[in-house]
C-alpha positions as CSV (number, residue, x, y, z in Angstrom):
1,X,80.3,142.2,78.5
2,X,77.5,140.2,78.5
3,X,76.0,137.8,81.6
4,X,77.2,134.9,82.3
5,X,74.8,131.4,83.1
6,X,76.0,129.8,86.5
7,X,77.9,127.3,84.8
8,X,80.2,129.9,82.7
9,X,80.7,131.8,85.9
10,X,81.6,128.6,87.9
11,X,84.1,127.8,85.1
12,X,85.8,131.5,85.3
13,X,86.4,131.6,88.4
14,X,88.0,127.9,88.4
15,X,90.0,129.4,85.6
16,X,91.5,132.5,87.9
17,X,91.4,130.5,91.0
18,X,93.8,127.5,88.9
19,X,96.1,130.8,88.1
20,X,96.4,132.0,91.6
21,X,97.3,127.9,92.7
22,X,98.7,126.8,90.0
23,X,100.2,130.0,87.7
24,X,98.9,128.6,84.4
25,X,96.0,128.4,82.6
26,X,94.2,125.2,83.2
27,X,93.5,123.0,79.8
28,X,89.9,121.5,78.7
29,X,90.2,118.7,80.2
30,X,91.4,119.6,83.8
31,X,87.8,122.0,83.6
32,X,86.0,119.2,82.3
33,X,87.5,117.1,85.5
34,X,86.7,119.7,88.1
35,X,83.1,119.7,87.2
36,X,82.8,116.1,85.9
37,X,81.3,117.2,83.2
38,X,82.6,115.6,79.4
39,X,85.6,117.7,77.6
40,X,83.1,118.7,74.7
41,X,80.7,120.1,77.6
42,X,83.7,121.5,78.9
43,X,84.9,123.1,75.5
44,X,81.6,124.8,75.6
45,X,81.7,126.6,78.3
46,X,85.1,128.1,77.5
47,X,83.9,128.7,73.5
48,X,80.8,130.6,75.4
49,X,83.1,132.7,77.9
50,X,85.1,133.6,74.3
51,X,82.3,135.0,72.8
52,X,81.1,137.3,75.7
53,X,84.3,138.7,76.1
54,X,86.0,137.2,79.2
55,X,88.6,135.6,77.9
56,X,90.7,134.8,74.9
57,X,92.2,131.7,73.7
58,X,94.6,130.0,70.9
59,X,94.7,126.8,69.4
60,X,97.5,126.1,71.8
61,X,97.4,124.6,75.2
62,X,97.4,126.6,78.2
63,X,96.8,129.3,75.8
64,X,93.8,130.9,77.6
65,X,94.3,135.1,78.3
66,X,91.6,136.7,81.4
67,X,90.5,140.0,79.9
68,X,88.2,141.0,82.9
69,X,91.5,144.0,83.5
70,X,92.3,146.5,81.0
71,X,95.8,145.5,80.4
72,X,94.7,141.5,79.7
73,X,96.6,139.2,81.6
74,X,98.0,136.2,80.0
75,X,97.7,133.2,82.8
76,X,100.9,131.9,82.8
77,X,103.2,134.8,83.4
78,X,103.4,134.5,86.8
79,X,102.4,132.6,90.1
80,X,101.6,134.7,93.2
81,X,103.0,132.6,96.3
82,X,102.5,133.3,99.7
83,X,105.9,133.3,102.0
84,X,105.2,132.4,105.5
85,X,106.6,133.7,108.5
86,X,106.3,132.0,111.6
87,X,103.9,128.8,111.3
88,X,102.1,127.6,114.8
89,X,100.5,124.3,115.6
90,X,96.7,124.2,115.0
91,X,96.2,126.9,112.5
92,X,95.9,125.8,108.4
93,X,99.6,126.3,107.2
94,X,98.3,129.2,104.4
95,X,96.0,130.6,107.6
96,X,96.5,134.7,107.0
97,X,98.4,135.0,110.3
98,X,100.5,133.4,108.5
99,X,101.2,135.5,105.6
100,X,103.9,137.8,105.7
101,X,104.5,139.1,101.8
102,X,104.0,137.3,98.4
103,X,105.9,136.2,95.8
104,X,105.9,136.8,92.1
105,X,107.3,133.5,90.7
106,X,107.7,132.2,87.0
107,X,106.3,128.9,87.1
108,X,108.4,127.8,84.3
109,X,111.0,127.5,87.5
110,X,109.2,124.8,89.2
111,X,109.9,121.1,88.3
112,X,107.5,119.1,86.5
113,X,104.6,117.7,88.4
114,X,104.8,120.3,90.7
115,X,100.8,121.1,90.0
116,X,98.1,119.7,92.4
117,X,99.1,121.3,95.4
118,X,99.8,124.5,96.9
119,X,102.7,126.5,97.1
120,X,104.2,128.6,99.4
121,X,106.9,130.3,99.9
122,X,109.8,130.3,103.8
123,X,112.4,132.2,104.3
124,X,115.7,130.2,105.7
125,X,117.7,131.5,108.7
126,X,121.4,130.3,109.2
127,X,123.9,128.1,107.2
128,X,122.4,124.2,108.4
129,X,121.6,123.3,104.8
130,X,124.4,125.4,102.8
131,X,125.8,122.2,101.1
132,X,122.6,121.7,99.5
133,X,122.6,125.6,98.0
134,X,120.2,126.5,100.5
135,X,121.8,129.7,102.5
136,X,120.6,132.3,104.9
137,X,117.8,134.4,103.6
138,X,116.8,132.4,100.5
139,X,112.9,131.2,100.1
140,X,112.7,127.7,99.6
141,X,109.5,127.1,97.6
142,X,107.5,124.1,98.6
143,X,104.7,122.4,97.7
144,X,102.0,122.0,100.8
145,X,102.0,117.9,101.4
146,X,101.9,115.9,104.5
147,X,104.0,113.4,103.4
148,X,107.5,113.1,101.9
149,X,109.6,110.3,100.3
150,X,113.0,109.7,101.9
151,X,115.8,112.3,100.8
152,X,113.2,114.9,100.5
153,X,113.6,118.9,101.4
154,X,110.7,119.5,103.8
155,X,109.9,121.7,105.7
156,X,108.9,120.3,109.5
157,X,106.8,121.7,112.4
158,X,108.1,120.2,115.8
159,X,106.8,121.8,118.8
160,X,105.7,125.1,117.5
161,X,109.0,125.6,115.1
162,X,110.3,125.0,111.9
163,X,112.8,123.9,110.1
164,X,114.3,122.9,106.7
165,X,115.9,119.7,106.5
166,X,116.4,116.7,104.4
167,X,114.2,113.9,105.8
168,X,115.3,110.5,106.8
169,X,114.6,107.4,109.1
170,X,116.9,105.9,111.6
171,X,116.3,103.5,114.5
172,X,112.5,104.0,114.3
173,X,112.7,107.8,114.6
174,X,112.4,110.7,111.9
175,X,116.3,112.4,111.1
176,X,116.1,115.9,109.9
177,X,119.7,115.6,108.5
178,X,121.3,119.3,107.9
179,X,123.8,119.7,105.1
180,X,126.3,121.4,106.6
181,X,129.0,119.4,108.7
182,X,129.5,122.0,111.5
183,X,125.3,120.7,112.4
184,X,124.0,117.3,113.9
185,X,120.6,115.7,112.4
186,X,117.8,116.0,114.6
187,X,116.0,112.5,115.7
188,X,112.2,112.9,116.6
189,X,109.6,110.2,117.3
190,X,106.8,110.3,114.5
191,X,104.1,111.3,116.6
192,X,106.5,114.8,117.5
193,X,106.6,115.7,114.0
194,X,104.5,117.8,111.1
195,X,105.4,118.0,107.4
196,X,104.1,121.0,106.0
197,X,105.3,120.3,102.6
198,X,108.1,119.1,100.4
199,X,111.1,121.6,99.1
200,X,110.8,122.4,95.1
201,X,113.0,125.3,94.4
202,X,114.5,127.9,95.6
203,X,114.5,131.8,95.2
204,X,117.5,134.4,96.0
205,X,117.7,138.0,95.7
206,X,121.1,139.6,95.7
């Protein structure tokens, strides 16, 4: 293969590091955005990685295969999430004490506008959030936010633990309502409360 300018390197690893966040191939103009550069500048780049071997790509979007292995990888197979095991105060959520395993996930499973953000993966302990299909030992997915609309899945740091619950406000304070009758909702002030990110789907083994 032959050597790559900085620019064309710059531009391939955006393209595998947009794989590992976002488990597609990114499109001409999201490159051209990332480097503020102009989509024809963009295209250019990509053309140039084409001809020296690095990639391949179609006339279709998010068509864009890495050839740097020997079996070529197409980029939107899968997604490679991280689940998390227990998450303490302080440390970045994806920190690697963090990490326990990964997940291979088809992205086609995740909503729409679920790009942007990270992902991660939390396994669920006991039966507070069965009526919503959550149960012991799935992964919820989420996407890493700090904030959350009303009715939201998050998952919530309070005093060193975590917890997935359906977020609500009442009387000034922050419910985390479960949804399972045989639990109570849990009423924090603001300041006692972290959300690590919002619930987007959910993966069971059997």
């Amino acid at each position: 293969m032959k050597g790559l300018t900085q620019r064309q390197q710059e531009t391939l690893d955006f393209i595998e590091e947009f794989l590992r966040t976002e488990g597609m191939a990114p499109t001409v103009y999201e490159i051209a955005e990332r480097f503020n550069v102009k989509s024809a500048t963009a295209f250019a780049h990509v053309r140039a990685l084409q001809r020296k071997g690095y990639i391949k790509r179609t006339s279709k979007a998010r068509s864009l295969t890495l050839l740097r292995s020997e079996s070529p990888r197409h980029l939107s197979l899968t997604l490679s999430i991280p689940i998390l095991g227990r998450i303490s105060a302080g440390a970045p959520l994806l920190a690697e004490e963090h990490v326990e395993s990964t997940l291979q996930f088809d992205p086609k499973l995740l909503p729409k506008g679920a790009g942007g953000h990270p992902i991660f993966g939390l396994r669920v302990f006991g039966e507070s959030m069965r009526d919503l299909g959550i149960l012991d030992g799935d992964i919820v997915i989420a996407k890493q936010q700090s904030s959350a609309a009303l009715g939201d899945i998050v998952v919530a740091l309070i005093e060193n633990e975590t917890t997935v619950k359906s977020l609500y406000i009442k009387d000034n304070m922050v419910e985390l309502r479960p949804a399972n009758p045989a639990f109570e909702s849990q009423f924090y002030p603001l300041d006692k409360i972290a959300i690590q990110g919002v619930v987007i789907a959910l993966h069971r083994t059997y």
